[in-house]
Every structure is written in structure tokens, then in C-alpha cells.
N, C-alpha and C positions, 0 to 999 in steps of 0.2 A: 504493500500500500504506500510507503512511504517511498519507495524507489519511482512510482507510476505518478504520486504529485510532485515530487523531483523533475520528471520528465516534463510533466505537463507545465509546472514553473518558469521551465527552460524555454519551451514551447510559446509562451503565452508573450516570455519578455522579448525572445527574438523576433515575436509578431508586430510588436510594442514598435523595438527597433526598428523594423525596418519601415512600418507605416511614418514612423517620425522622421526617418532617410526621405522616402518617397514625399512627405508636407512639405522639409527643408529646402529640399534640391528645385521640387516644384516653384515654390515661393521664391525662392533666391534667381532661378532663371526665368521667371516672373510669365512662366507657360501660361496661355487665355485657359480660364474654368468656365468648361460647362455651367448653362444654367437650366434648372430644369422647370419641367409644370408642375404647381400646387394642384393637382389633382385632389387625390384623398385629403389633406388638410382644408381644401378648400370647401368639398362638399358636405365633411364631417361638421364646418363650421353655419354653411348654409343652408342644405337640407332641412334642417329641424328648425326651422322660424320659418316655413313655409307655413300661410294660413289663406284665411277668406280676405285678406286685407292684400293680400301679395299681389305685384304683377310681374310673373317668373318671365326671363328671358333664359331661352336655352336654343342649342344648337350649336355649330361648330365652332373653330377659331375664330373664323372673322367675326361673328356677334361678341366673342367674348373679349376682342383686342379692341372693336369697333365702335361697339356700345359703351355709353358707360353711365350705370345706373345712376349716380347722385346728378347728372345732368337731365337725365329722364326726370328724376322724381320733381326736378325745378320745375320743369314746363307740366307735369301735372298737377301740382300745386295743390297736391290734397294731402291735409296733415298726415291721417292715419294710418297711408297707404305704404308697402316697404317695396322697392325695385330691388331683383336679387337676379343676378348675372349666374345662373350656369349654365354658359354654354362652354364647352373642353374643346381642345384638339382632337379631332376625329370623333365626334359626336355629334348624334343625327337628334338626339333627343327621347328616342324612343321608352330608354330605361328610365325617364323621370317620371314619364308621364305615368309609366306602369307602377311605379312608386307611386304616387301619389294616387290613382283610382284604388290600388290595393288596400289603402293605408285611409278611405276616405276624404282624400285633403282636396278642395277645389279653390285653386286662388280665383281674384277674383279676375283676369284675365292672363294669358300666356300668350306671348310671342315666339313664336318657332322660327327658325331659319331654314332656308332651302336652298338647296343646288343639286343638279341631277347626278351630284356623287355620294348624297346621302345615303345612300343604297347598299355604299360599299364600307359605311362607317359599320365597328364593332360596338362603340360603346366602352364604359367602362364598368358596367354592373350595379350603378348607383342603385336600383331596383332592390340587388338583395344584400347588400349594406349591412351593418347594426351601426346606428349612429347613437354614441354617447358625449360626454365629456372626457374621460380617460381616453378612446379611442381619438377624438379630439387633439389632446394635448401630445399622444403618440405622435401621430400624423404630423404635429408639426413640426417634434423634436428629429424627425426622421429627415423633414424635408429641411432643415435645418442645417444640419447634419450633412445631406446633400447635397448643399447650397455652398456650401462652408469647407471641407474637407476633400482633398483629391483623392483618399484612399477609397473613396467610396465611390466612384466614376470610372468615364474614359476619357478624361481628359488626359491623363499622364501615358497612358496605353496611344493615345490618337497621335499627341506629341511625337513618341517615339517611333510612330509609325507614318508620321507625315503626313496625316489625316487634318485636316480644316477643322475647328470647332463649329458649331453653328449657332447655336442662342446663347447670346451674351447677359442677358439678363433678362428678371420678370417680373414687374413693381405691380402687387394686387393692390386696392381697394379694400376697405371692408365689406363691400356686397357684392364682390367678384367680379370685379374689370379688372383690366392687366396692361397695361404696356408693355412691348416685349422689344428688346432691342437684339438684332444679329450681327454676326461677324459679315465685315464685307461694305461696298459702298450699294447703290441703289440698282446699281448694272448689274452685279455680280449675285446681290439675290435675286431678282429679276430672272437671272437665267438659271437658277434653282428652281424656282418656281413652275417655268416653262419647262422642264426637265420631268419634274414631278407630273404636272398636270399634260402631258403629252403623253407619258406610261398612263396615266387613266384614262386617256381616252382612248388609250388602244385596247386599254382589258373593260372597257367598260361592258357593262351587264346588264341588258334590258329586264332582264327579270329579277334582280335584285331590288332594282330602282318600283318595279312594279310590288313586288313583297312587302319595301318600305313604305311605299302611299296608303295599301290595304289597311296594313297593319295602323299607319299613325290614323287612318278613315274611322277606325274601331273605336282608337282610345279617343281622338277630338269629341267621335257622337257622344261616347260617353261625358266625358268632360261638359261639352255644350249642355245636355241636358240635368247638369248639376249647377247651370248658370254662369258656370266658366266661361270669358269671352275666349275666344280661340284664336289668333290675327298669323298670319305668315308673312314672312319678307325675305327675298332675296337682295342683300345686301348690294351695295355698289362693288363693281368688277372692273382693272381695266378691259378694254377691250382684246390683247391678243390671251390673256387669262380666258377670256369670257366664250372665245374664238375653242377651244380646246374642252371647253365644257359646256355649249348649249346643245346639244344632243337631248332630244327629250326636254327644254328645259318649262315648257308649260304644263310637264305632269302634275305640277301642284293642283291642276285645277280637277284633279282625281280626288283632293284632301276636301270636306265641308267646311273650310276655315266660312268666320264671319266675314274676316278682310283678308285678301292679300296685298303686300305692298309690294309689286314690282321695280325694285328701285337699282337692279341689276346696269342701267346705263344714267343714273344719275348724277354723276358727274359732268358726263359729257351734254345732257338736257337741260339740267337745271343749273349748273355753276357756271359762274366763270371760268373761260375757255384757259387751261394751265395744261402744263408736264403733269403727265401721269404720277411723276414723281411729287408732285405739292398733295396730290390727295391720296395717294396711296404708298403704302411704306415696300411693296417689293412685286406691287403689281396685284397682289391677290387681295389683301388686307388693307384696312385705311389708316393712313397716314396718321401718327400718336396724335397731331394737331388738329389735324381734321376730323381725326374723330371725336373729341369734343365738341367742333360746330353741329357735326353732322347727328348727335345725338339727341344734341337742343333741337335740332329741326324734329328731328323723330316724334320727342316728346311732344311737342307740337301736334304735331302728325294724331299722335296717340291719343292726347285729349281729346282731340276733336270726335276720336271714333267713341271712347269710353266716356265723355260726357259732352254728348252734341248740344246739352240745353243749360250747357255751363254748372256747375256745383250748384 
């Protein structure tokens, strides 16, 4: 017994050592850190103050970089009501919604986001969750942790393999907005972006995108008929982003929303005529600055559907 915690002693300290080599060496030749997504931290913190006062936004990255809830809440300008941002990276929405009819909860409207790649999002399982406060405070010391320390990434693996980092940081809000900043100038992720969204429209899936309108058709009826408002929007795209994923891109109107807001070329309709680069941050996503104008318009937008005869 005493030979095997010997062992294990020796075991623990060389681990010690060499995590503290790998912090020092990293830091000292001042390698770029990953940054990652507050996923679980995030949802452990918002999920549970969803009520009848809520007006959830969910759906993918671009809502959740895009949007930003404390600007919404200005232009609807109703005390009581709470704006809560979950939409993640690679989320179509499906598993909140399924949370939330499971669990009885009907805010008192939802905004979903749409693009005909929704089809091919997995989710992250918010659906079967257990959200506490312990679970909570894990989550964040985790993503903390991750934020914080190279031992726990690949960042120092990417370094030494000559691999590019990609997100440089992720500034949340309290009700889940994000700024997210990348490595690279506006060219350079630009031709990420068209990289990425070129492989999806070569594997794209007419019946995936068909599975995902069914299925969100089931949960909105439901929803609606708990007095849930229901609204959809496709966010603003540039145009060669938008070139590579409008396939199919009118299926929404397979979904019962109350509203949809087609705002897919709104930049180029409604703004001031600019570089893609003033309103969009890499071609797919809008721009950290614009997407504050662009949320205040929203809110706008939104009052007028949820209280056409004013408070």
C-alpha cells in the first residue's frame, strides 16, 4: 500500500511539473489561447428564469453574437419582461423548445432563427439537462479553467503543430449575448467562412432541413396554443455567405410562426450602402457595432408585433 501511494505521489507531482513547464513556456513565448463557448455555464445560468414574462431568443451563432438582449429589452420598454439570449453555435433551437413544452414553461413570446442549415445543427441537449446551482457554479469553474489554463486545450498542441488559432475571445452579457472576436483580419475570416459554408452546400440535405421544419411545426403548435407568441427571423447575411446557403431558403414558411422576419438582405435594402465589412464581422455574422444598432431596430420591430396598441 505504501509502495503504490509512493508511486502514485511521484505520478501526480511529475503531472504537476510538467502542466507548470507547459503554463510557463506557453506564457513566456506569449503563444495566442484559445477561446472557447460558454455553452453549459451559460445555459445552467439561463434556462431556469425562463417564465411567462420571458421573451426567449434562440437559434444559432448569428442570433446569439447578433442580438443583444439589454438592447431589445430598451425598445420594448416593459418593466417586467426578461430578454434571454440562447441561441449557441450550431443550434437550431429544437432542444429548448422540447424543454420547455416538457417542463410546462410558455414564455411569453420566442424568437427562433432560420437558415436552411438548420437541418444539419445537432444541438447541445439542453432538453435533458439537470439545471441546479452546484451544477451552475461547476460549469463555470470548468469554463474558467478553460479560458484560463493551456493545459486544458489545443492551443499549445496547435502551436507546435503550426495550426492557426481561431477565437480569440468571448465577452457574454448577463442574459446571453456575446461578442466574439477571431484571429485574422476581415479577409482572412471571410475566406473561413466561404470555406465552411461551400462544404455545406455540397452535403446539404433536403431531408434533414424537411425533418427540422416538421418537427419545430409540432413544438411552435404547441407553444402557440399555450399563448406563446412564436416570430422567426433570418438574420442579415452578406450576400456571397447568403449565395452558398439559399437552397431551400423559404422553407420556413412550412413553420406556423405568427411572424416571420425576412431580414436575410437587410443590409443591403435598408442601410446605408457600406463594405460588407462595416456591418458584418466575417461575412456571416454582424459586425460587434452593428449589432447593437441592429438590435435596437429589432426591438422596434418587436414591439410593434407584441404590443401593436402600445402598453
Amino acid at each position: 500500500m505504501r509502495l503504490f501511494l509512493t508511486k502514485f505521489l511521484i505520478f501526480a507531482l511529475s503531472l504537476l511539473v510538467v502542466m507548470a513547464l507547459i503554463e510557463g513556456f506557453a506564457r513566456f513565448a506569449s503563444i495566442p489561447k484559445i477561446s472557447n463557448h460558454n455553452i453549459s455555464a451559460k445555459a445552467q445560468g439561463l434556462v431556469p428564469q425562463i417564465d411567462k414574462n420571458t421573451f426567449l431568443i434562440i437559434g444559432d451563432s448569428r442570433l446569439e453574437w447578433g442580438i443583444k438582449p439589454l438592447n431589445v429589452k430598451k425598445q420594448l420598454n416593459v418593466e417586467n419582461i426578461k430578454v434571454i439570449n440562447l441561441a449557441f453555435p450550431e443550434s437550431n433551437g429544437i432542444d429548448i423548445l422540447e424543454y420547455l413544452t416538457k417542463h410546462n414553461i410558455y414564455p411569453k413570446a420566442i424568437l427562433m432563427g432560420y437558415t436552411s442549415n438548420y437541418g444539419r445543427y445537432t444541438n447541445h441537449n439542453l432538453d435533458i439537462l439537470k439545471y441546479s446551482f452546484i451544477r451552475k457554479i461547476h460549469a463555470e469553474l470548468k469554463y474558467f479553467i478553460g479560458q484560463t489554463f493551456y493545459f486544458n486545450d489545443q492551443s499549445f498542441l496547435n502551436f507546435l503543430n503550426g495550426k492557426e488559432q481561431y477565437f480569440k475571445s468571448h465577452d457574454y452579457d448577463e442574459w446571453g449575448g456575446v461578442n466574439v472576436s477571431e484571429y485574422g483580419d476581415y479577409r482572412k475570416r471571410m475566406e473561413l467562412q466561404e470555406k465552411m459554408y461551400k462544404e455545406w452546400k455540397d452535403s446539404f440535405s433536403p431531408g434533414k432541413l424537411e425533418n427540422y421544419c416538421r418537427k419545430v411545426n409540432q413544438l411552435v403548435t404547441q407553444l402557440k396554443e399555450h399563448k406563446t407568441k412564436m416570430l422567426g427571423i433570418y438574420l442579415p447575411v452578406s450576400a456571397p455567405i447568403f449565395d452558398y446557403e439559399k437552397q431551400e431558403n423559404q422553407s420556413w414558411q412550412r413553420i406556423n410562426y405568427d411572424r416571420f422576419y425576412d431580414l436575410s438582405h437587410y443590409t443591403y435594402s435598408s442601410q446605408p450602402k457600406a463594405p460588407d465589412s462595416i456591418y458584418f464581422y466575417e461575412g456571416s455574422h454582424l459586425s460587434h457595432a452593428y449589432s447593437y444598432i441592429f438590435s435596437d431596430t429589432l426591438g422596434k420591430m418587436i414591439n410593434r408585433e407584441l404590443f401593436p396598441d402600445g402598453h
